[in-house]
Residue, then its C-alpha position, 0 to 999 in steps of 0.5 A: x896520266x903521267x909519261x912511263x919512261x919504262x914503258x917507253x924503253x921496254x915497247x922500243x926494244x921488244x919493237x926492235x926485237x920483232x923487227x929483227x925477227x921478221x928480216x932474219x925469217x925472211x933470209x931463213x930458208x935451208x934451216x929445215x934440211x937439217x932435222x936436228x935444228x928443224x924445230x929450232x928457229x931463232x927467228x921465229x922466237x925473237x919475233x913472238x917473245x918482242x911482241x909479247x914484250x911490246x904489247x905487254x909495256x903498251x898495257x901495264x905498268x914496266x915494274x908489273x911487266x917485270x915482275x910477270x918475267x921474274x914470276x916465270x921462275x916460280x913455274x916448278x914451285x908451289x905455294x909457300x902455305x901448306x898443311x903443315x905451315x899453317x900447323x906451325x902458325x898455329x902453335x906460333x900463335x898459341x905460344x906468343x898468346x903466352x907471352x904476351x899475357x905475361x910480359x905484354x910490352x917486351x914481348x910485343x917488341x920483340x916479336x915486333x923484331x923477329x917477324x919484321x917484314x911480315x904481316x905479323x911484324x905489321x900487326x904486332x906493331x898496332x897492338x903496341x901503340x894499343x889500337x882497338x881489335x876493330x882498327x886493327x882488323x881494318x888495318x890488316x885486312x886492307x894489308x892483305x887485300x892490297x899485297x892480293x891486289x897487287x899479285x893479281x895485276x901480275x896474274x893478268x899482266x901473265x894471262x894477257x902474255x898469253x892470249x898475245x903469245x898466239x896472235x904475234x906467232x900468227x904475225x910472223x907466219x903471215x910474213x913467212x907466207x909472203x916471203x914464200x909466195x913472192x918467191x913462187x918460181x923456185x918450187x923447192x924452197x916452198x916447203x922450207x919456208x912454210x915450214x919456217x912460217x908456221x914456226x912461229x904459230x908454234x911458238x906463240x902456241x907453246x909460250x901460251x898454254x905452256x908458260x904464260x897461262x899456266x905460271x899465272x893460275x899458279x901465281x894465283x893459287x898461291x895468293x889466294x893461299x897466302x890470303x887465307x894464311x894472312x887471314x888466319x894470322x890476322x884473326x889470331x893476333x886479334x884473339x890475342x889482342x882480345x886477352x882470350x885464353x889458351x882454349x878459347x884461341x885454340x878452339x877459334x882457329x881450328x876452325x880456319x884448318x883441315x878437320x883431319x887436324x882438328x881431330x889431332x888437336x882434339x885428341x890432344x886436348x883429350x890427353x892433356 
């Protein structure tokens, strides 16, 4: 296994950070006569977040541990593929069937343009240097199972954030309860510093089932959305790619979507 400088440099400042947190709870004691920052422990925080941090560079990769952090900040959004998304793919997919059977090479080099950076983008280039159906549904699909791989290390990159989150919390309590019980004589600072101990539990318990886990079901959900929706774009471009006709690749996709919109397309039909 090769050497992670990443790793190395995140395991040696969430160390730092735990270390630091345990000399400043040892030193917390009148924190608690104020009611207003009682549930405000500094502390207490650097000590559950560095942990979290150092076992997370010990198991995975830096540029995953990364990525789980920037995931965080997708915890009020939703996934980008939706009903209305995937009727939009749709007559995307039934309008470059069009141009593509009138003008094959220019269209495929423009819209090779237009979706770079897309899976589109990927699949348009195949069908210009004129691979068969079968290579190309090989080739997609290994596309998308590799970017689905990917998400789900960050997921359990998160997950496992999530079960150390308590564990580090129950860490610094420990060192709380120590420092309360060697200062036995003076009866008076037992509650606050009880109360400061067990901070920490709270907080490994809050980071846990408030952040941690909760951000990687929903990094999951949005992969496994997004599959589907690569899934869809992949089995069009193939139809395309096969020269079938308008209805035949319109009746064949509708079969990946909701019934509500089958029924509108069918109507619709019915009209035209």
């Amino acid at each position: 296994m090769k050497f992670s400088i990443g790793s190395m440099i995140g395991t040696l400042i969430s160390l730092a950070l735990i270390i630091f947190g345990v000399i400043e709870t040892i030193k917390v004691t009148e924190f608690t006569k104020n009611i207003g920052n009682q549930f405000l422990n500094i502390p207490s925080i650097v000590i559950v977040v560095g942990g979290v941090l150092m076992a997370s560079y010990i198991t995975f990769q830096s540029r995953y541990v990364n990525k789980a952090l920037a995931g965080v900040r997708f915890f009020f959004s939703q996934a980008g593929a939706n009903k209305k998304s995937l009727q939009k793919d749709f007559e995307s997919i039934v309008e470059w069937n069009d141009e593509i059977r009138k003008d094959r090479v220019n269209a495929l080099d423009k819209l090779e343009e237009e979706r770079s950076g897309y899976l589109e983008g990927y699949l348009f280039s195949l069908l210009s240097t004129n691979y068969s159906s079968d290579d190309i549904r090989q080739f997609g699909t290994n596309h998308i199972q590799e970017n689905f791989f990917r998400q789900m290390v960050v997921v359990d990159v998160l997950r496992s954030m999530g079960g150390a989150a308590p564990a580090f919390g129950m860490f610094g309590t420990l060192f709380g309860l120590i420092d309360m019980l060697g200062n036995l004589d003076d009866p008076s600072s037992m509650g606050p510093g009880l109360a400061a101990a067990l901070m920490t539990t709270l907080y490994g318990i809050i980071l846990s089932r408030f952040i941690f886990y909760p951000v990687a079901e929903k990094i999951k959900n949005s992969a496994s959305i997004n599959r589907f929706r690569e899934t869809f774009m992949l089995e069009g471009i193939i139809l395309i790619n096969e020269k079938k006709t308008a209805f035949y690749v319109q009746d064949k996709l509708s079969t990946f979507l909701q019934r509500d919109f089958k029924k509108k397309d069918a109507k619709s039909k019915d009209k035209d």
